[in-house]
N, C-alpha and C positions, 0 to 999 in steps of 0.2 A: 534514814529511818523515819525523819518527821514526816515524808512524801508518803511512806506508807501508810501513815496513819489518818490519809485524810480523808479517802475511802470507809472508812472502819463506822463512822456516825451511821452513815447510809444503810451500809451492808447490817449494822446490829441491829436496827429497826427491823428490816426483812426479816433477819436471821429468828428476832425474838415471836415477830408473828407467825410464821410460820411455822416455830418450834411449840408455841401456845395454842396456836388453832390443830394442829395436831395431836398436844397431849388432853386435849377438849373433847378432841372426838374419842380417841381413844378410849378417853373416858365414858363418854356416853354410849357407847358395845362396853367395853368394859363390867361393866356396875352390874348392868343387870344382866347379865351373862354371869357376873360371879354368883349371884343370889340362885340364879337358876340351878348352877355347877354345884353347890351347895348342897342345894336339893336332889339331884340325881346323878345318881354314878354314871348311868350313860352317858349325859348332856357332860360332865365333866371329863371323863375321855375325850369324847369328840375335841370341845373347845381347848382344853390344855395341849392336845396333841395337836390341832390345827396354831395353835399359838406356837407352840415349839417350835413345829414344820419352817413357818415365816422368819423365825432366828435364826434356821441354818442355811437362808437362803443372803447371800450375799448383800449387801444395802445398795451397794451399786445397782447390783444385775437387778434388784425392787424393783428402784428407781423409774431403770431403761423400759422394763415389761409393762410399767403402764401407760409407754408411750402409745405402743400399738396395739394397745386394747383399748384406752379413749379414744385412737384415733377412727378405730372398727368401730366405734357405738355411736362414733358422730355420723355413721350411714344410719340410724336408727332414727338417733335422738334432733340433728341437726347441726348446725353449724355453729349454734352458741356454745355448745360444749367444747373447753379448752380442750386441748390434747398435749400443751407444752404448757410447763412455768406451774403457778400455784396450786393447781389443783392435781396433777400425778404424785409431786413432792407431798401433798399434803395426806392423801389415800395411803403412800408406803410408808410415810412415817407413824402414821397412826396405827400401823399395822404392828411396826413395831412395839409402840408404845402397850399394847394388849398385855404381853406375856407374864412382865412381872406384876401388873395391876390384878390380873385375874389371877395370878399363882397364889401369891401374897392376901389375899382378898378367901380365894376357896379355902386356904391352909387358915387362916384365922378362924373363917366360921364354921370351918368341922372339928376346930378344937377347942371350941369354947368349952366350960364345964356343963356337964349333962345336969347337974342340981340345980345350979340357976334357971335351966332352959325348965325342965320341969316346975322349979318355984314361979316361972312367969306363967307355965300352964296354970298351976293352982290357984293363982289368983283371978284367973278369968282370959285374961289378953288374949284377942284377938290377934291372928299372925302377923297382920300387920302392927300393931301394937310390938308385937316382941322384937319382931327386925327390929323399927326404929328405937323403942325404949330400951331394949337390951342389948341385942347382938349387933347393932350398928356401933355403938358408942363401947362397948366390948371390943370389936373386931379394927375399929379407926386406927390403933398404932400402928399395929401391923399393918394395915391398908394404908396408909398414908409413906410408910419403908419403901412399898411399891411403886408409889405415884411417884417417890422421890425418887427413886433409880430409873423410871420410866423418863421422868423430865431431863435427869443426867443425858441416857442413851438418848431421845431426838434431840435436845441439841447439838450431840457431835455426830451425829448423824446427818444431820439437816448441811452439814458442809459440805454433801452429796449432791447437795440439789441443785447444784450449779450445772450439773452435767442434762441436767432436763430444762436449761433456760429458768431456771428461779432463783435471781439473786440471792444470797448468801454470804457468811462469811466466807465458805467456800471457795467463792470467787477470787480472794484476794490467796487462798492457797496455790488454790491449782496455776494459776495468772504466775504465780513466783514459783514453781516448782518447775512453768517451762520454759521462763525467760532467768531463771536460777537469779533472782531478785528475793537472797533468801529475809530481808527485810521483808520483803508481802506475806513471804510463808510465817513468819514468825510475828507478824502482826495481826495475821487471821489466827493463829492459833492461840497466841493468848487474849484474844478476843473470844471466842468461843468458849474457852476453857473460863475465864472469867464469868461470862455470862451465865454458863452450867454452873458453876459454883455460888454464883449468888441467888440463880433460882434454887437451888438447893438448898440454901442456908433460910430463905425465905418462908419455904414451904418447910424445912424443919422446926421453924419458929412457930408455923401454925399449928404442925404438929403437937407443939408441946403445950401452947394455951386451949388446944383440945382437949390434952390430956389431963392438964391441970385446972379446964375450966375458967380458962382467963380470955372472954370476950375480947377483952382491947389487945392482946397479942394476936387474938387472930385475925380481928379484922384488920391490924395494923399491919401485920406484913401481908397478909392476902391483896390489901386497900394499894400496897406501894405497889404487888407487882401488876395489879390491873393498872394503876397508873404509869406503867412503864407500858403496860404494853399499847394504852389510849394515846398516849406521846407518839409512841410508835407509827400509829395509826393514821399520826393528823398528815406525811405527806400525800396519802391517799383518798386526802378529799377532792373534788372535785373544782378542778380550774379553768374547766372550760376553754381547754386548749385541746388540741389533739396530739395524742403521744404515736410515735411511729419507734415500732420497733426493729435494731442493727443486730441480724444475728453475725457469729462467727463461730469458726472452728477452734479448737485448741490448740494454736502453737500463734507462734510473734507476728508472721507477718498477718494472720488474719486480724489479731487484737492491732496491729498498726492500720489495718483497708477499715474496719470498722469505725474508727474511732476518725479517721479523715471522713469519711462515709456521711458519721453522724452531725461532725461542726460543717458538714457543707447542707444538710437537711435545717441545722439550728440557724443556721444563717436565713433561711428560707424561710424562718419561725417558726418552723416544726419545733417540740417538745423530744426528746429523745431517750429514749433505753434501750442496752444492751443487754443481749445475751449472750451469752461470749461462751467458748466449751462446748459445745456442742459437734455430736458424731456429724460425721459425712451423713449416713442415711437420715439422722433426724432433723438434720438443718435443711436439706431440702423438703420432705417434708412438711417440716412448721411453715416453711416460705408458702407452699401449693396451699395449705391449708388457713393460710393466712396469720398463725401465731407469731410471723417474722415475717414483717415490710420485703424488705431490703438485705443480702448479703452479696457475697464475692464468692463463687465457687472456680473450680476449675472443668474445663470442657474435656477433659479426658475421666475425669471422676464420673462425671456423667455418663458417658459415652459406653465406661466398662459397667459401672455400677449401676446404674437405673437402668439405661436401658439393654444392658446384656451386651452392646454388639463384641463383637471379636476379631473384626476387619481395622485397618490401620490404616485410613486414608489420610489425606495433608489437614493439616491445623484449619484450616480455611474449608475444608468440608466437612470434619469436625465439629466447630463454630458451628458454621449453618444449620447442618444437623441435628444439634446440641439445641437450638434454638428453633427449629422447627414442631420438635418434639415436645418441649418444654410446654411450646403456645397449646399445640392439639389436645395433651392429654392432658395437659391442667390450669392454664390460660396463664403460667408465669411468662413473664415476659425477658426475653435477653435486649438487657438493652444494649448493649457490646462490649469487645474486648478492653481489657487497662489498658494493654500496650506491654506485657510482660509475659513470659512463659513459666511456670513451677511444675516442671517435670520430675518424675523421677527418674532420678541418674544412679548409675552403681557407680562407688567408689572405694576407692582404698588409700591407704596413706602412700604418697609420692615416693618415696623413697621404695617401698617394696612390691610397688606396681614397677617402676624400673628395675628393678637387683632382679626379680621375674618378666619381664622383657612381658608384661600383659598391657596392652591398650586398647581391646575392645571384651566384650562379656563372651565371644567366642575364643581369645586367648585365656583367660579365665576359665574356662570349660576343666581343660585335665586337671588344674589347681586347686578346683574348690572342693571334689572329695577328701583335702585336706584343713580346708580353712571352715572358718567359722561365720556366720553372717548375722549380725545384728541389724532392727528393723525397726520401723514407730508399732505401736499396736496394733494398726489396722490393716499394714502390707502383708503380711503372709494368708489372710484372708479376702484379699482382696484379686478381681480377676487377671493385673496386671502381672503379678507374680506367676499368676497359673501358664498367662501368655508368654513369660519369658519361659516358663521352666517348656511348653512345649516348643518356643522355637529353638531352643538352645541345649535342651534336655539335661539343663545342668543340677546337681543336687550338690549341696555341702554338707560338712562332717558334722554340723551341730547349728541352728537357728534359734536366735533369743530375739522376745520383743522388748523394748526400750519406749520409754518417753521418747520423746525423739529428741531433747538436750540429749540426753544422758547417753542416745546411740552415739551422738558425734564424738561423745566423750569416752565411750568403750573402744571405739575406732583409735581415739587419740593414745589412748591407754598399752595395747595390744591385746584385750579382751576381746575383739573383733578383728576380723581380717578385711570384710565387705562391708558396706552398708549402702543401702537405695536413698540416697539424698536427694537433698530436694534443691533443685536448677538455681533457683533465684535465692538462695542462703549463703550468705556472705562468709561462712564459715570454709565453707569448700578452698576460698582461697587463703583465708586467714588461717588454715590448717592446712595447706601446701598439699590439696589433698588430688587425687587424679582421677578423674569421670572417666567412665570406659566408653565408649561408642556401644548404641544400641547398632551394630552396622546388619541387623538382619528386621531392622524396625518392628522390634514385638510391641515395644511399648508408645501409645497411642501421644500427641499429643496436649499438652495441660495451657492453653490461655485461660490464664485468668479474665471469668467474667461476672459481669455486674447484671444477678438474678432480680427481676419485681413481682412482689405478690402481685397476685389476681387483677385484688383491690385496686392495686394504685397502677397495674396495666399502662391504663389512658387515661391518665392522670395530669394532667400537661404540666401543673407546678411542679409535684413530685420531680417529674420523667427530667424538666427542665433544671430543677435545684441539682440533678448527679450527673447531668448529659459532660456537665468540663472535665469528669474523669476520664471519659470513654478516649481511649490512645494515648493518654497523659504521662502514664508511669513508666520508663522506660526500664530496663531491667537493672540496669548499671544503679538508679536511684535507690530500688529495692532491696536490691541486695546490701547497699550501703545502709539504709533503715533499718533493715534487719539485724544486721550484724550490730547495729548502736544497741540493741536491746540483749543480743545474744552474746556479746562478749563478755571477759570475764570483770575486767577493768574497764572503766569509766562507763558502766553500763546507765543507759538511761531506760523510763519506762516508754511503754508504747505511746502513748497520749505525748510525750515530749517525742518520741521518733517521728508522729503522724504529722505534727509542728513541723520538723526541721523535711520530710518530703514535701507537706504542701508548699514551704517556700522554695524547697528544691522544682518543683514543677512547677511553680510561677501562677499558683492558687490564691 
């Protein structure tokens, strides 16, 4: 448990800037959008119903959408504009943060009493006068109920941002949700959960020497939490080093390639950050775009998914392919294979792949209009699926997506009968489980290979700090890495997996 928590300094700095410059903006749409709303029935339809709208929209699916609308405007606007990490996360949360500030905010000041509002007319007041000298200082309880509930929601919201490259508490969620390290899940949560509660209690305190008129309560707790969030601030000064950013996917073996990735760049004196979590389509992506140095993808991920093809030629035309492509349309660079394959494989648990005498996905064919097929999220939408279902035209009685722990673990259970595993996951064997033979080759080839942004192409330190990967990891190693993080007992984390492969391969 103390391992988890050592994470936790870093990630709540993030967590608290990002949950602050959020409910900052929010605020500033906010404010004078309520003043407006106020004043007109139209302008308050509009904005309460466009506010509602964005709450029924998922915070995930927020999130994902503003990868590929920043990434369209940077053909506009340029290349300085992010499209991953602080600035998407920053845009959806504030989006959230709208709804209750403006609800709370219009409902205050259309119910103020009509006596007063007319006693300020009769004294003279100028409108501006009345806002601030009457209906602002009238209307602040209830407006500040708002900002409170607003502050609660992006905080726990903000533990989404991980999925768009923004460090987070997030991070230490999801990280322990798929390496089942329920210590990280449980150390990001009552981190987050603390942190919204003390901004809470915070901004309730100012609420109340608002209400009461007590200067030194507000500025006292407003004063601690800009000082939490200036603290926060200071690892983002300026060190005059260069930081190079390790993307990865979401599951183990990517958090294990990233983090060897990274101590072989830091050795080199690069500066290093991860973005860990990250979809197949956005990780390449942020790499072309240059949001992400450096990661490990697979040449079959490519092969179906970027670039469409649907032919199945050998791993080693694949490769090239995969790498020829890569340079022409966006000058990433393949600098070459690990030395390991992460294919998908179908499997089932061993004992009922024999009792049904099935050993390839064409024995499998009459059987699965009776069985069930459990999948990570991303396989049933993905082209390799569609290529099995046409060369083998098989369909099952019921398909559910999983984390992909939790697939292995539906498989283990009898909640699943199939699952598309993945070749180099040391669970296959550790769960006595049985791979079907692809024997009509629908499914293309996966080497894992080692993508380079644009940037660092022709880079010779870069190219040369990651060149001792290239054939290093043999499969047998991998799998044994993996499995150290994936099991259920004596689990270690990645960062200790990445340790015990680099001295496995003689790093």
């Amino acid at each position: 448990m103390t391992a988890a928590w050592t994470r936790v300094p870093e990630l709540l700095a993030q967590h608290l800037l990002l949950a602050m410059a959020a409910l900052l903006l929010g605020l500033a749409i906010s404010i004078p959008l309520t003043i407006w709303s106020a004043r007109s029935r139209t302008v308050a339809r509009v904005s309460l119903g466009f506010a509602s709208l964005v709450q029924t929209i998922p915070s995930l699916a927020l999130l994902a959408l503003f990868y590929p609308l920043l990434l369209s405007l940077r053909t506009i606007f340029g290349e300085w504009l992010p499209a991953l990490g602080f600035l998407p996360a920053l845009l959806a949360l504030s989006l959230y943060a709208i709804l209750p500030i403006l609800r709370n905010g219009v409902t205050g000041l259309l119910n103020l009493d009509p006596a007063v509002l007319e006693a300020a007319d009769g004294v003279g007041m100028t409108a501006r006068q009345k806002l601030l000298l009457v209906e602002a200082p009238l209307v602040l309880p209830v407006l500040m109920a708002g900002i409170r509930t607003a502050a609660v929601w992006v905080i726990g919201a903000a533990t989404l941002s991980t999925t768009v490259g923004q460090p987070s508490l997030g991070d230490l969620i999801f990280a322990g949700l798929q390496t089942q390290n329920w210590a990280l899940v449980l150390a990001g949560c009552i981190a987050a959960a603390g942190l919204a509660l003390a901004v809470d209690q915070l901004l309730g305190l100012a609420e109340t020497g608002l209400r009461q008129r007590r200067r030194g309560l507000v500025f006292g707790s407003l004063g601690i939490l800009l000082a939490g969030v200036l603290l926060a601030s200071a690892p983002m000064l300026p060190t005059g080093q260069r930081t190079v950013v390790v993307g990865a996917k979401g599951f183990s073996e990517q958090f294990i390639l990233a983090r060897v990735i990274g101590r072989q760049l830091e050795e080199a004196g690069y500066t290093v950050e991860y973005r860990e979590g990250l979809g197949s389509a956005v990780v390449y992506g942020a790499l072309a775009s240059g949001d992400v140095d450096v990661y490990v993808d697979y040449s079959g991920t490519l092969w179906t998914n970027q670039m469409g093809r649907q032919t199945v030629p050998g791993r080693e035309a694949i490769v090239e392919g995969v790498g020829e492509w890569t340079r022409q349309t966006s000058g990433v660079r393949l600098l070459g294979t690990l030395g390991f394959e992460n294919a998908y494989a179908f499997a089932m648990r061993g004992d009922q792949a024999e009792r049904l005498g099935i050993a390839t996905i064409e024995d499998l064919v009459p059987h699965a209009p009776r069985m069930s097929l459990a999948t990570d999220v991303e396989f049933l939408e993905r082209p390799e699926w569609a290529a099995v279902q046409r060369a083998y035209g098989i369909e099952f009685e019921s398909t559910r997506a999983f984390n992909p722990t939790f697939m292995y673990r539906a498989l283990a259970s009898g909640r699943a009968d199939v699952i598309p595993a993945f070749s180099s996951d040391g669970r296959i064997a550790a769960q006595d489980l049985k791979v079907l033979e692809d024997n009509r080759g629908a499914i293309p080839g996966y080497d894992a290979i080692l993508l380079i942004a644009p940037e660092h192409a022709d880079d010779d330190r870069f190219v040369e700090a990651l060149r001792p990967l290239i054939g290093a990891i043999p499969v047998e190693a991998m799998r044994e890495a993996n499995y150290m993080v994936d099991r259920d007992e004596e689990k270690v984390s990645p960062a200790e997996a990445a340790r015990w492969l680099e001295q496995r391969i003689g790093l």
